[in-house]
Phi, psi and omega in degrees: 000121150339113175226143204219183162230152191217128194264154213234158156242135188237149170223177176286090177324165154218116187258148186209026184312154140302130196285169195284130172256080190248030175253146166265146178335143150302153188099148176301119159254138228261116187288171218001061179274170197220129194268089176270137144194198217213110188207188171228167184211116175291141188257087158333303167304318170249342183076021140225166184272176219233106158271176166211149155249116192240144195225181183352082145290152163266153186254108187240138196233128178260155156201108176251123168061228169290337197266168155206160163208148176231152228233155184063021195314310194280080183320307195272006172233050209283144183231016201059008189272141158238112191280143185305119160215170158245162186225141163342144174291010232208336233006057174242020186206148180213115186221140181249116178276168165204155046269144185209110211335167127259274181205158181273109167237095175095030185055032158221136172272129189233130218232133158246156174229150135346086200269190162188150192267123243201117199323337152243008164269188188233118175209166189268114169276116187286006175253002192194065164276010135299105168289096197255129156249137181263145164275105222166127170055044158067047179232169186213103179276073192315129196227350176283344169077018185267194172217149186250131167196152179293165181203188189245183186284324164333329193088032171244151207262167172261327173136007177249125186225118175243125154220175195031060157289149157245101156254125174216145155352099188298341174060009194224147186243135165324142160273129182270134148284175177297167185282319193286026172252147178277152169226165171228148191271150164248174147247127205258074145322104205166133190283145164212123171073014192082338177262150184276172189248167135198140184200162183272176182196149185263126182255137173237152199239150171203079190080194179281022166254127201243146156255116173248154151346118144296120171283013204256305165136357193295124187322135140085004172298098187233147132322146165221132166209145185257150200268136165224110192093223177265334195257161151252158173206125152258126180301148174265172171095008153341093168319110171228057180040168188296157205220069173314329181300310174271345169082038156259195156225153211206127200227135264227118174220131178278138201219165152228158177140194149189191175250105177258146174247112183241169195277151185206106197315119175096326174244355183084222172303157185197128193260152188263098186260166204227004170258132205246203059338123204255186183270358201265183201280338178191162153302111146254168196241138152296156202240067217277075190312334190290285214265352187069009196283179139192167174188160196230190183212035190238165181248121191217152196230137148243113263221116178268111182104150174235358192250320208239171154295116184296171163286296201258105218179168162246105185284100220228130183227138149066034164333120127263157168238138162216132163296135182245159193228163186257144192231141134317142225193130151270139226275158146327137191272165186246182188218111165313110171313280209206184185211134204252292189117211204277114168276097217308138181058016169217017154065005204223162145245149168261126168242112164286166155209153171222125196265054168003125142290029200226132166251205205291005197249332183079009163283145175256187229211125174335153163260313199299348176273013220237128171203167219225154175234121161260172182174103205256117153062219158314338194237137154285149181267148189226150162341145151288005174266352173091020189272116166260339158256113166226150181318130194347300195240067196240138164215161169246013165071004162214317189262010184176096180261147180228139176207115201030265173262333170324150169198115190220158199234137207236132191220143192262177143339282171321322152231088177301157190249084177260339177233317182220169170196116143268157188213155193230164103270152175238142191218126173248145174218164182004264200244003197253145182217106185272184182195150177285182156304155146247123178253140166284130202223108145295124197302296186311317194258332193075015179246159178240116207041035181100301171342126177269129186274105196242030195241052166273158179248163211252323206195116156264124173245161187220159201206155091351146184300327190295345188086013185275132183275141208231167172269164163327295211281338193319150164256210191055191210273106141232148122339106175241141219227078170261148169216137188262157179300020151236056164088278207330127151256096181279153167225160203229138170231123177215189196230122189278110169259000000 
């Protein structure tokens, strides 16, 4: 990746913004688009930016009347936010005024605006804030030569620049299985990021063509592979429709390589990725007819983007299918990590906990069955939907993240984690519902049953795949960069929806 340093001009600005739009709009919204441009990202890490050219973005485009919006324009910042446009009496033109709110953080409210490049600079021209596209055959072109980027009220940018957008039509369709396929839950074995997984998952069979589950977990998403023999062999470069979570669109990519984590001077641990994309023709699974089982030793992605290596993806090693069948099981106690207390300059803390997909025995256990009681000091913690029981894999892309068994809780001022936080599980089958233990975790002393804990955490960073330091709350995959009061640094990865 290209990296440039770029001098920003900031002026006094006089904002007449639009207010922030963060429900989507009335009006039709125009299915599978695909979002393209050209931008910088300030890189946290060397303290200069970062270009990019970016490709099968997901796109969500409104169009009531005369009005259009598009949610997210600033690709590498998504805040769920959508900016305001109108289209041409003619509708061959889409034009956005700016400055146009984003978002408020730390009490400064940031905009986006319309930039122009000035030779090696970047400044808001108060004579030409208008982001203009032309429109035609459901495509959207940026034709004004500025760049969109947030900025402050001043007009100085923070260094995330979107230019030469394209939104068009993705033109490629999921493969479905048929109304005649039967299905079965499997159980799903498998490294990620080195450590193994599991989870459950549906495989459908229709004749020798079998459909799995996007192991990513993305809705309505299938694998198609066909059994020959001993072998299933799915072709690569699959298309497998959007991934909201990562805000890409994404395709089944045969892969080598792995993710190593090494020390690196100044940051401590760090993971290195070393996966590459291969040439071949398919992922194949050894192939088991009495059980139906299969599984492979290939490295396989599923992959934002079809021609390079996605900023996004999921990395599946050492891969099994087992058909599963479910038992009443009682679940594993779970274990309070750590608790970060206030984290200086981001108002907010963080508590892990780990939840075992295993029951006491050490087998594992449905996940999709399986749900949890937190409990900080006096009070239970409820979902922000008002949920006390909650589910395994339930997040809410801010306050309550899942990265396997990890599960962490993003907590304010306003409500401190000041002496203990217990967690309980519960795992139901038909009508019967066991439970661990409630373990107990002390804040103040940092032990779990008396124990001393000396793995508090000291200090949280949050990264992007890309290395851009991102907030806690961000969504798509981050990186968390914890180090504890006894010197060890963890890095954590999970997906902010």
């Amino acid at each position: 990746m290209k990296k440039t340093i770029l001098t920003v001009v900031a002026a006094t600005m006089c904002i007449a913004a639009t207010a922030q739009i963060t429900e989507q709009p009335a009006g039709e919204l125009m299915k599978n688009m695909e979002y393209c441009s050209k931008g910088m990202v300030p890189d946290y890490t060397t303290g200069q930016i970062s270009r990019f050219d970016e490709t099968g973005v997901v796109a969500h485009v409104v169009v009531d009347g005369k009005k259009m919006y598009i949610k997210d324009p600033i690709t590498h910042y998504r805040k769920g936010v959508w900016m305001e446009g109108e289209l041409s009496d003619d509708g061959t033109q889409a034009i956005f005024h700016t400055p146009q709110v984003f978002t408020t953080e730390q009490g400064t409210t940031y905009y986006l605006y319309r930039m122009a490049q000035k030779g090696q600079s970047l400044a808001v021209d108060p004579a030409a804030t208008d982001l203009i596209f032309s429109y035609a055959d459901g495509t959207l072109t940026q034709t004004d030569g500025g760049y969109l980027s947030i900025c402050n009220a001043e007009g100085r940018t923070t260094s995330y620049v979107e230019y030469g957008i394209t939104i068009r039509p993705m033109g490629l369709e999921v493969q479905c299985p048929p109304a005649d396929a039967t299905y079965s839950t499997y159980m799903m074995s498998y490294e990620a990021d080195g450590a193994p997984q599991t989870k459950t998952i549906n495989v459908g069979f229709s004749g020798n063509e079998v459909y799995i589950a996007n192991p990513s977990g993305a809705a309505d998403s299938w694998i198609h592979g066909t059994i020959d023999g001993d072998r299933l062999i799915c072709p690569n470069s699959q298309f497998l429709g959007a991934d909201e979570a990562l805000g890409y669109y994404v395709w089944l990519k045969a892969a080598e390589g792995s993710i190593e984590i090494i020390n690196i001077p100044g940051l401590g641990e760090w993971p290195v990725n070393n996966i590459k994309l291969t040439d071949a023709e398919s992922v194949t699974f050894s192939y088991d007819a009495t059980t139906r089982a299969f599984s492979t030793e290939e490295l396989f992605l599923v992959n934002a983007g079809n021609d390079k290596l996605g900023g996004q993806y999921y990395d599946i090693a050492k891969a099994s299918f087992t058909p599963y069948e479910e038992v009443a099981a009682v679940p594993a106690d779970p274990q309070v990590v750590s608790c970060s207390g206030i984290i200086e300059g981001y108002g907010i803390g963080i508590f892990a906990i780990d939840i075992p997909a295993t029951d006491v025995d050490g087998h594992y256990i449905n996940q999709e069955n399986m749900y949890y009681n937190v409990f900080v000091d006096d009070r239970q913690l409820l979902t922000p939907d008002g949920r006390a029981d909650i589910p395994y894999n339930y997040t809410d892309g801010q306050t309550i993240r899942v990265s396997g068994t990890s599960h962490t809780f993003t907590y304010t001022e306003a409500e401190p984690v000041n002496d203990r936080i217990g967690v309980q599980v519960f795992y139901r089958v038909g009508d019967v519902v066991n439970q661990s233990n409630l373990v107990w975790y002390d804040v103040k002393s940092a032990a779990i049953d008396g124990t001393e804990n000396s793995r508090a955490i000291v200090s949280t960073e949050c990264y992007d795949a890309m290395g851009h330091r991102v907030e806690p709350t961000a969504k798509g995959l981050i990186i968390r960069r914890i180090t504890y009061a006894d010197g060890t640094v963890e890095t954590m990865k999970s997906i902010g929806r």
